[in-house]
PQR file of N, CA, C, O and H, with PARSE charges and radii, in Angstrom:
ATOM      1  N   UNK A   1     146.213  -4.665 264.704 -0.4000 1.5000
ATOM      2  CA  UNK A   1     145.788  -4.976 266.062 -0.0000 2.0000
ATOM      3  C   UNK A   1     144.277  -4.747 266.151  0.5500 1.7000
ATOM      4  O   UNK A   1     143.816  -3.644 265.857 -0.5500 1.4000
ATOM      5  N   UNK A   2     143.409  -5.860 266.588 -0.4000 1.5000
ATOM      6  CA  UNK A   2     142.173  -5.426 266.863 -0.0000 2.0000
ATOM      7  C   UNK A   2     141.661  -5.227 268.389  0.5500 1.7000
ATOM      8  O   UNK A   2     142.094  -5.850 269.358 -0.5500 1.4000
ATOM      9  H   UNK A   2     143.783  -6.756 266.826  0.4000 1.0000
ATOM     10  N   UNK A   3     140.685  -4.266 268.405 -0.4000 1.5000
ATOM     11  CA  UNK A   3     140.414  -4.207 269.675 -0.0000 2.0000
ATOM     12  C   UNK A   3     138.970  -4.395 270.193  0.5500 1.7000
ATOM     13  O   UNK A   3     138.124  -4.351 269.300 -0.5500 1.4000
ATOM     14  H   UNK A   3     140.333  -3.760 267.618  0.4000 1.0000
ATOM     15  N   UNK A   4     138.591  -4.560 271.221 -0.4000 1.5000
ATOM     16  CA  UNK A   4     137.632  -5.737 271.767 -0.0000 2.0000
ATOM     17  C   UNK A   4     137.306  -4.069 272.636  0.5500 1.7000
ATOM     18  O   UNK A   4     137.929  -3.116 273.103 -0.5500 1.4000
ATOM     19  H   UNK A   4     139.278  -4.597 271.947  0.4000 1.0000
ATOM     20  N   UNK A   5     135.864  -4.568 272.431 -0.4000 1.5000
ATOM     21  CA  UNK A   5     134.649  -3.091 273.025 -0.0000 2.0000
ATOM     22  C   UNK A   5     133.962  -3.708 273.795  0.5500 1.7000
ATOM     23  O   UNK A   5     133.332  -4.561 273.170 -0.5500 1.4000
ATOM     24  H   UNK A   5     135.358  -5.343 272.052  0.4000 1.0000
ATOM     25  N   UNK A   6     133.643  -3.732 275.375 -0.4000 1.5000
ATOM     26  CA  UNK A   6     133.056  -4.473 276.338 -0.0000 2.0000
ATOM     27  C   UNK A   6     132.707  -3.294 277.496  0.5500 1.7000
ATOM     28  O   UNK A   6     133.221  -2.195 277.708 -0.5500 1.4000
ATOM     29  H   UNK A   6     134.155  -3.039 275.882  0.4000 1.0000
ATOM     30  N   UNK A   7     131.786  -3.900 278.038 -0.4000 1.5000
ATOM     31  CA  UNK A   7     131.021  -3.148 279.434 -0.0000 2.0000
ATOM     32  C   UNK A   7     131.394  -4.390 280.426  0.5500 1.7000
ATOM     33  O   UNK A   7     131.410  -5.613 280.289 -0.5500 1.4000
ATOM     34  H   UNK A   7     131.369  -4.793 277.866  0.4000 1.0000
ATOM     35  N   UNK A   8     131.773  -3.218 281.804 -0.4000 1.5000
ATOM     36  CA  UNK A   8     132.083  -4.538 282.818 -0.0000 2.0000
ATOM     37  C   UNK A   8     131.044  -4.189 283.820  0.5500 1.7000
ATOM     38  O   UNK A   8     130.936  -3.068 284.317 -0.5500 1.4000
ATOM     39  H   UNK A   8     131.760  -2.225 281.915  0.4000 1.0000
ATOM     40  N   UNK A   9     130.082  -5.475 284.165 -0.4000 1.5000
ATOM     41  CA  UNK A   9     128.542  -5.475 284.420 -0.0000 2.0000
ATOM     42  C   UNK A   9     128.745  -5.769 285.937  0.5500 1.7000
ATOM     43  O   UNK A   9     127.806  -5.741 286.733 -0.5500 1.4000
ATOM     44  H   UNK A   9     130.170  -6.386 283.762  0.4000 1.0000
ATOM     45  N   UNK A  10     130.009  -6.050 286.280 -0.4000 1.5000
ATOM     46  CA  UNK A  10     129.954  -6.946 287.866 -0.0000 2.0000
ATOM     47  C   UNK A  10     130.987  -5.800 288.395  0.5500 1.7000
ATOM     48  O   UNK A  10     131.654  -5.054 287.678 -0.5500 1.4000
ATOM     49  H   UNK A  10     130.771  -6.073 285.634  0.4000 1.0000
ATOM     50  N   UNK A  11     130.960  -5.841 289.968 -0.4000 1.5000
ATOM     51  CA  UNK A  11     132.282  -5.861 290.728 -0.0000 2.0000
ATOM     52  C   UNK A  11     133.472  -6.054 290.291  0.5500 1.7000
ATOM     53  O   UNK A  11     133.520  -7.184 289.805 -0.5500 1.4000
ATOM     54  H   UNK A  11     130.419  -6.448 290.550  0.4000 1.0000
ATOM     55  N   UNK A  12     134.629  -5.431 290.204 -0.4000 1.5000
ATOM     56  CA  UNK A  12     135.971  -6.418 289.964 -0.0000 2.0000
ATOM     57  C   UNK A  12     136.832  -7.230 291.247  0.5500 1.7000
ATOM     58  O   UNK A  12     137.680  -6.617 291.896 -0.5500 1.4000
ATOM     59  H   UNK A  12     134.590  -4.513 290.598  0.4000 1.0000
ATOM     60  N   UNK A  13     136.555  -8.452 291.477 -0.4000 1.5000
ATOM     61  CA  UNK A  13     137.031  -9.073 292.740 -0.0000 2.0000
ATOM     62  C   UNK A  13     138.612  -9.703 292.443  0.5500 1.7000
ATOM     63  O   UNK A  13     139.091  -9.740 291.310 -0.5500 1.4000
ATOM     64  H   UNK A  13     135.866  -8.950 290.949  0.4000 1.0000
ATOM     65  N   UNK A  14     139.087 -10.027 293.260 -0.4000 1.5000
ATOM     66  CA  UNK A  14     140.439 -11.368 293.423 -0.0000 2.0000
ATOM     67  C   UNK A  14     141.537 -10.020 293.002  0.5500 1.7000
ATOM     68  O   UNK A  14     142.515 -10.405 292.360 -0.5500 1.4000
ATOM     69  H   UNK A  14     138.698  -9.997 294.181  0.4000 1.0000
ATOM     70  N   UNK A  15     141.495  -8.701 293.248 -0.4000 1.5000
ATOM     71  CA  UNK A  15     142.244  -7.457 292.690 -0.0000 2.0000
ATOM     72  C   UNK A  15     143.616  -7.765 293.330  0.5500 1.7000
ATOM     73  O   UNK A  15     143.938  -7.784 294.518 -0.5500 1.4000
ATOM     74  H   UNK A  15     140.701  -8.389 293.769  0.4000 1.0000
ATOM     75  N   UNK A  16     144.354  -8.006 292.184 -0.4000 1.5000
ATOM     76  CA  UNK A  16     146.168  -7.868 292.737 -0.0000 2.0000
ATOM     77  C   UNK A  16     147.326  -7.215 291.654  0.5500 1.7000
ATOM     78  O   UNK A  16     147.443  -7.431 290.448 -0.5500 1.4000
ATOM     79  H   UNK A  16     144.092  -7.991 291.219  0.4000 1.0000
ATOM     80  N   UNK A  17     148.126  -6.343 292.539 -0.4000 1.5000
ATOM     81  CA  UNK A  17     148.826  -6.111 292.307 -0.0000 2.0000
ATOM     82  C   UNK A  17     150.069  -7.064 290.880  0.5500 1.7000
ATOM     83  O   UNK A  17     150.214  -8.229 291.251 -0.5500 1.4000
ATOM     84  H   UNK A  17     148.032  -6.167 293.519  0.4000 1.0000
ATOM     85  N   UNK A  18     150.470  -6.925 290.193 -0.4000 1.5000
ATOM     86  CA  UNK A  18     151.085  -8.496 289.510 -0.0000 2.0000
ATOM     87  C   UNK A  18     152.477  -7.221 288.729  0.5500 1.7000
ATOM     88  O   UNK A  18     153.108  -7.869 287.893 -0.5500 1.4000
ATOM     89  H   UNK A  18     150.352  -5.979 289.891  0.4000 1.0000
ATOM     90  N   UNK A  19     153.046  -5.671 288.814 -0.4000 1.5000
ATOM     91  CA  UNK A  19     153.981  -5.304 288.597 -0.0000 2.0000
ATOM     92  C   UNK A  19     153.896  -3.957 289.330  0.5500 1.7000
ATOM     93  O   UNK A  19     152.800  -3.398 289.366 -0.5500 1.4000
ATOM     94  H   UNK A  19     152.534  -5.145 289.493  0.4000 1.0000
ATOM     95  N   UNK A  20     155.170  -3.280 290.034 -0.4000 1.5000
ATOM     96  CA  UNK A  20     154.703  -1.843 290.351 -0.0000 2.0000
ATOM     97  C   UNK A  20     155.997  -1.269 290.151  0.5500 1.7000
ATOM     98  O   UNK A  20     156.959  -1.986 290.427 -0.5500 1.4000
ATOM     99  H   UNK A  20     156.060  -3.734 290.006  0.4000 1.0000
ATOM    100  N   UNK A  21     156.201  -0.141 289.735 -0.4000 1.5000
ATOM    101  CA  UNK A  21     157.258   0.575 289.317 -0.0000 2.0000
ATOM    102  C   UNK A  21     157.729   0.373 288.356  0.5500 1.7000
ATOM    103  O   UNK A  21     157.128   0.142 287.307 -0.5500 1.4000
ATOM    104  H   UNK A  21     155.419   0.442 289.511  0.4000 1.0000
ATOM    105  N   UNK A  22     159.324   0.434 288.568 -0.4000 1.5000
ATOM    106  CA  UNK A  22     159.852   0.070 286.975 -0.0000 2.0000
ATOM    107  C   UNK A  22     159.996  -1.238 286.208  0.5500 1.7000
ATOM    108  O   UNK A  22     160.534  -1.441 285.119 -0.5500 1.4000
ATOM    109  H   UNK A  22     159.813   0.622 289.421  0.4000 1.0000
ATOM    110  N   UNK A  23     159.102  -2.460 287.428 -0.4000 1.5000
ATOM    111  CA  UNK A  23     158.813  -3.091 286.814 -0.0000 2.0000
ATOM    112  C   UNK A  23     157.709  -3.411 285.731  0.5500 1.7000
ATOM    113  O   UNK A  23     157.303  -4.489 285.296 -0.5500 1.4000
ATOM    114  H   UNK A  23     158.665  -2.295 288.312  0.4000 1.0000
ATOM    115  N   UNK A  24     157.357  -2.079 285.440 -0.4000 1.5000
ATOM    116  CA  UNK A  24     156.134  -2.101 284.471 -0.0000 2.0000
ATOM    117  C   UNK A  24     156.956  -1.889 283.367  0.5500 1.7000
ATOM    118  O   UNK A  24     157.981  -1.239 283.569 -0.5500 1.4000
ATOM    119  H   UNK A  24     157.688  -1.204 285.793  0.4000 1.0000
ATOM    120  N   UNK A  25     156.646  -2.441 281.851 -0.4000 1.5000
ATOM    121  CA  UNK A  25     157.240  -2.656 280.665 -0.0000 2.0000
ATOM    122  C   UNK A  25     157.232  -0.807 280.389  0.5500 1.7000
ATOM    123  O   UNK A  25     158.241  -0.121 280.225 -0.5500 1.4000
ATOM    124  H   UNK A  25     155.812  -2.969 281.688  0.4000 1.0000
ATOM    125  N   UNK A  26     155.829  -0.327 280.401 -0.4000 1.5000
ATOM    126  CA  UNK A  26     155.669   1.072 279.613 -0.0000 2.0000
ATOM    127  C   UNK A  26     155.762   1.993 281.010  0.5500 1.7000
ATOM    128  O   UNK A  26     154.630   2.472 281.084 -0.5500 1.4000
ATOM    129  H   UNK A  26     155.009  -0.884 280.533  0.4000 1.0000
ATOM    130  N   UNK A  27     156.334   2.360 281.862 -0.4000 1.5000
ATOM    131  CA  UNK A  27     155.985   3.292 282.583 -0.0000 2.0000
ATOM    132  C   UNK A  27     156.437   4.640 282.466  0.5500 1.7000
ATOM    133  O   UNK A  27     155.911   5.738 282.642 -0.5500 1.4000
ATOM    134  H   UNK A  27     157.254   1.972 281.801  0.4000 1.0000
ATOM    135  N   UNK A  28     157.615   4.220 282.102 -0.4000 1.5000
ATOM    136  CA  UNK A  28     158.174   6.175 281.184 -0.0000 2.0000
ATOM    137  C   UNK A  28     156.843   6.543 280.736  0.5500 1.7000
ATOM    138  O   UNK A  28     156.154   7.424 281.250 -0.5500 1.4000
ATOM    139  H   UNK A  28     158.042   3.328 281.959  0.4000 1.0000
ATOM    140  N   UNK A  29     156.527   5.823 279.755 -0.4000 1.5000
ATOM    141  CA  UNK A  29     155.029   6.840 279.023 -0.0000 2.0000
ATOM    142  C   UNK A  29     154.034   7.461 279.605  0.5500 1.7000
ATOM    143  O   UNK A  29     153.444   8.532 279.464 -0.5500 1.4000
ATOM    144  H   UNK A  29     157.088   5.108 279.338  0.4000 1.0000
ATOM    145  N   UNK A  30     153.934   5.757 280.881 -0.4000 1.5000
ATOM    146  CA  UNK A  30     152.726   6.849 281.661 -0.0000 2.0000
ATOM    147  C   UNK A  30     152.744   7.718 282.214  0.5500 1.7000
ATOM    148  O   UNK A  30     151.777   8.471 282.326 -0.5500 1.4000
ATOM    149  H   UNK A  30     154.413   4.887 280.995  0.4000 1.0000
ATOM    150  N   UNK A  31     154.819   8.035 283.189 -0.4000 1.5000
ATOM    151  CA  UNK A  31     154.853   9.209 283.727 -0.0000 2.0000
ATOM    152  C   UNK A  31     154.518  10.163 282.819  0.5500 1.7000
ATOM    153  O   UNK A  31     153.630  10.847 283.328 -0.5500 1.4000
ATOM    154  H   UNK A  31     155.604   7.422 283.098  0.4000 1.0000
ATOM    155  N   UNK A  32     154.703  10.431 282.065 -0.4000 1.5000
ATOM    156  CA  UNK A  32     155.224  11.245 280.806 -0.0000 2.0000
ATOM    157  C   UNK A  32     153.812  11.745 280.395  0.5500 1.7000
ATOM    158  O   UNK A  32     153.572  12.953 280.397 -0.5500 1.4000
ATOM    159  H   UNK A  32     155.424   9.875 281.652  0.4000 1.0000
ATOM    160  N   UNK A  33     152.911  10.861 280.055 -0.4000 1.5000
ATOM    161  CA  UNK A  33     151.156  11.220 279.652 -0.0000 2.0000
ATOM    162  C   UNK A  33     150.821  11.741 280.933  0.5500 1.7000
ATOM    163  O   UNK A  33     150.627  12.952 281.035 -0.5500 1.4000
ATOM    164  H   UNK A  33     153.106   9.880 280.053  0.4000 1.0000
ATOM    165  N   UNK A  34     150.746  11.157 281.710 -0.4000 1.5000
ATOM    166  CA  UNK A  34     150.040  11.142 283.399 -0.0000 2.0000
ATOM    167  C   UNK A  34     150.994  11.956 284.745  0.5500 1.7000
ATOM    168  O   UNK A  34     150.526  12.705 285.602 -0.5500 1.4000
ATOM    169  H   UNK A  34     150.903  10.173 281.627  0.4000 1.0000
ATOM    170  N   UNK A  35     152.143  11.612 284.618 -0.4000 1.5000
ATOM    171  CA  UNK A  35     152.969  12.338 285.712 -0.0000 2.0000
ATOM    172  C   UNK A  35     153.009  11.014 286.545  0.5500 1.7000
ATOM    173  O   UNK A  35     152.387   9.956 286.460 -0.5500 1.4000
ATOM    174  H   UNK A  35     152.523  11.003 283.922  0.4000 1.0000
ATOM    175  N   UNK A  36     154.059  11.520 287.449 -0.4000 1.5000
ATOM    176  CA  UNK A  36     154.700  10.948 288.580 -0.0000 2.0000
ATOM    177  C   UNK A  36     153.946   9.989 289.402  0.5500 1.7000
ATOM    178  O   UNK A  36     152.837  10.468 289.638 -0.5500 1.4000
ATOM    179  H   UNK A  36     154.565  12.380 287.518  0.4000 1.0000
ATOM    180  N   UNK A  37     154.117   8.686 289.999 -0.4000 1.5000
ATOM    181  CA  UNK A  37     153.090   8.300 291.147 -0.0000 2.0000
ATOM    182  C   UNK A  37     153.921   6.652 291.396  0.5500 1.7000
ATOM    183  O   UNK A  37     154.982   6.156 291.017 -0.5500 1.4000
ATOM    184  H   UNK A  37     155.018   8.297 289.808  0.4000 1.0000
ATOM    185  N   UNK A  38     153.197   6.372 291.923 -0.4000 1.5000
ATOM    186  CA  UNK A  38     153.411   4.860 292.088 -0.0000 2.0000
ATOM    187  C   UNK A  38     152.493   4.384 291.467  0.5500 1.7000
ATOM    188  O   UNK A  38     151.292   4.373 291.737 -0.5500 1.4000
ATOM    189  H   UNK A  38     152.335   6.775 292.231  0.4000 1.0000
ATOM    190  N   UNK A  39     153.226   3.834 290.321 -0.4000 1.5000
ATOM    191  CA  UNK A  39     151.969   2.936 289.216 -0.0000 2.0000
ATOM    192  C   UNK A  39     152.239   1.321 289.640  0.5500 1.7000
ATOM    193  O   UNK A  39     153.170   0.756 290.214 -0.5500 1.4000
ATOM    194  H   UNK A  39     154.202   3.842 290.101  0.4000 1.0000
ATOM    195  N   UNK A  40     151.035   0.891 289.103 -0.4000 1.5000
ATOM    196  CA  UNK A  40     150.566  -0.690 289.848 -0.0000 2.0000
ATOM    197  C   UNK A  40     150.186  -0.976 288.053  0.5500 1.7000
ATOM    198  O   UNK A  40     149.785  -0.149 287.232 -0.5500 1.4000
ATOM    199  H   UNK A  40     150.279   1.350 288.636  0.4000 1.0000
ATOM    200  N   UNK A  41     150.450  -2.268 287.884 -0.4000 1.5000
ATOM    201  CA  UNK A  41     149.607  -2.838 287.113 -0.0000 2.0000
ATOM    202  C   UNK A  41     149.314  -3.807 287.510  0.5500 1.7000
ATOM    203  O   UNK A  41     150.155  -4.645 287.836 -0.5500 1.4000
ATOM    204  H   UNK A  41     150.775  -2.939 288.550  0.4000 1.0000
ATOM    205  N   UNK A  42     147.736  -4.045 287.630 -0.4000 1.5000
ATOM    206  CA  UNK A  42     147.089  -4.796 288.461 -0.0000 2.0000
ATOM    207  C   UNK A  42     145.992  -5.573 287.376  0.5500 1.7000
ATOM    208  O   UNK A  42     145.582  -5.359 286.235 -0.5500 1.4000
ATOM    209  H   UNK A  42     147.053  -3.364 287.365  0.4000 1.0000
ATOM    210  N   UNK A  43     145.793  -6.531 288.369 -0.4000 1.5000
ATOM    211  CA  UNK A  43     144.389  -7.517 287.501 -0.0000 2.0000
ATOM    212  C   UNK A  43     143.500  -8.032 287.969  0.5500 1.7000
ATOM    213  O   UNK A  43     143.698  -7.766 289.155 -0.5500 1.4000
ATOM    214  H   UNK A  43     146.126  -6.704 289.295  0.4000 1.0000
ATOM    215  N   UNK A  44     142.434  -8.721 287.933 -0.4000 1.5000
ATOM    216  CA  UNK A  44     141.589  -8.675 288.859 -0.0000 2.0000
ATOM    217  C   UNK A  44     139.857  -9.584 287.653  0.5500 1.7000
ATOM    218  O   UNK A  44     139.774  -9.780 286.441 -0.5500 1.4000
ATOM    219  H   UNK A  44     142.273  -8.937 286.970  0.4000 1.0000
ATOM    220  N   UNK A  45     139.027  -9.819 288.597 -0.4000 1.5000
ATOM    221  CA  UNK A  45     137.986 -10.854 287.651 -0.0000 2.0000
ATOM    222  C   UNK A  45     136.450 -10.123 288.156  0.5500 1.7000
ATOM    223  O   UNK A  45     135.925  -9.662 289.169 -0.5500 1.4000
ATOM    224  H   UNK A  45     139.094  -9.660 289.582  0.4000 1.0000
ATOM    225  N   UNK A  46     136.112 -10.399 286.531 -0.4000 1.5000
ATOM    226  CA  UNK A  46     134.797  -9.792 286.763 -0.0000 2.0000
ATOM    227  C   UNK A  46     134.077 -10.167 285.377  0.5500 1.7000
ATOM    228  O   UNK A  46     134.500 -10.632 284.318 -0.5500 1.4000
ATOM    229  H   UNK A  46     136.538 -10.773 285.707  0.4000 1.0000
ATOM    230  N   UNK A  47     133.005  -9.829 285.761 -0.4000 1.5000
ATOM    231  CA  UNK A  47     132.262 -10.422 284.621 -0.0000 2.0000
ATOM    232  C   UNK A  47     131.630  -8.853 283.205  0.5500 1.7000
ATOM    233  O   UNK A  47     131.252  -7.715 283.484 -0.5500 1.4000
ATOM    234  H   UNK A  47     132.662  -9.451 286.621  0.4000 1.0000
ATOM    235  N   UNK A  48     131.746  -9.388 282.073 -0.4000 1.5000
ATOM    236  CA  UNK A  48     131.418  -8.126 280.395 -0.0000 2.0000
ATOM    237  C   UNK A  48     130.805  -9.184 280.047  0.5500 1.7000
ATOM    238  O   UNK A  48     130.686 -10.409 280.079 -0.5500 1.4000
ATOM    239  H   UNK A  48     132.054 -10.312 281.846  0.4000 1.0000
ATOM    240  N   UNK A  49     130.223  -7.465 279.454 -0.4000 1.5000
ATOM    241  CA  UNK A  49     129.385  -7.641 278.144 -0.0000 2.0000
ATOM    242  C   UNK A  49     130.074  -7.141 277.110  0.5500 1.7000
ATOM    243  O   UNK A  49     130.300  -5.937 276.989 -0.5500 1.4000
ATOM    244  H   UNK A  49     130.320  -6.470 279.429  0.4000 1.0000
ATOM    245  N   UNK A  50     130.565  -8.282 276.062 -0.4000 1.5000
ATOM    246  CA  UNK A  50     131.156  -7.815 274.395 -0.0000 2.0000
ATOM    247  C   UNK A  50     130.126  -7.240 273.897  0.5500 1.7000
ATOM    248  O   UNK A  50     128.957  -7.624 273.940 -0.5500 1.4000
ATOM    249  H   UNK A  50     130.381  -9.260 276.161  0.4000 1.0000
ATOM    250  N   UNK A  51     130.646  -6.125 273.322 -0.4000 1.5000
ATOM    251  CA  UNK A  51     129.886  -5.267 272.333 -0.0000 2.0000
ATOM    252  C   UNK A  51     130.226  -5.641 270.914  0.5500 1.7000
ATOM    253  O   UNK A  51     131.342  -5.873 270.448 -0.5500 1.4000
ATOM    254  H   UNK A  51     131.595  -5.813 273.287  0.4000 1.0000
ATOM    255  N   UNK A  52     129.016  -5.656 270.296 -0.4000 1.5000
ATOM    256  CA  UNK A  52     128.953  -5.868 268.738 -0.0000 2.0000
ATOM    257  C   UNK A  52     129.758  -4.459 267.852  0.5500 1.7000
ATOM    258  O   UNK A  52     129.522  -3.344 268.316 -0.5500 1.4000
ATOM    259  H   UNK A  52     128.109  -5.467 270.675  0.4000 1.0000
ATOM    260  N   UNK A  53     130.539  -4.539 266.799 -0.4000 1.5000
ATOM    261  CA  UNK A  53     130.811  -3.561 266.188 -0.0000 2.0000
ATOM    262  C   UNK A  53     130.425  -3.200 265.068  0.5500 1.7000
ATOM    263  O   UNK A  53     130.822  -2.137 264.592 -0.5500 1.4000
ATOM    264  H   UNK A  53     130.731  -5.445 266.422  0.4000 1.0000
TER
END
């Protein structure tokens, strides 16, 4: 798996909600790392800078 190294230079606008609860694929883990809450996985547009590696 490779992974992509970026700075986000703008605002993040158009922010929505798109799974919350147990409709999230991983959320056991996050309770589990993080604890209890109402988790959102959300998405939203903005403008990076890719970093060279």
């Amino acid at each position: 798996m490779s992974m992509m190294i970026f700075e986000i230079i703008s605002e993040v606008t158009e922010v929505e909600a798109i799974a919350v609860g147990s409709s999230i694929r991983d959320v056991q883990r996050l309770r589990k790392q993080y604890g209890r809450g109402r988790w959102k996985k959300m998405k939203g547009v903005a403008k990076i800078r890719l970093m060279k590696r």
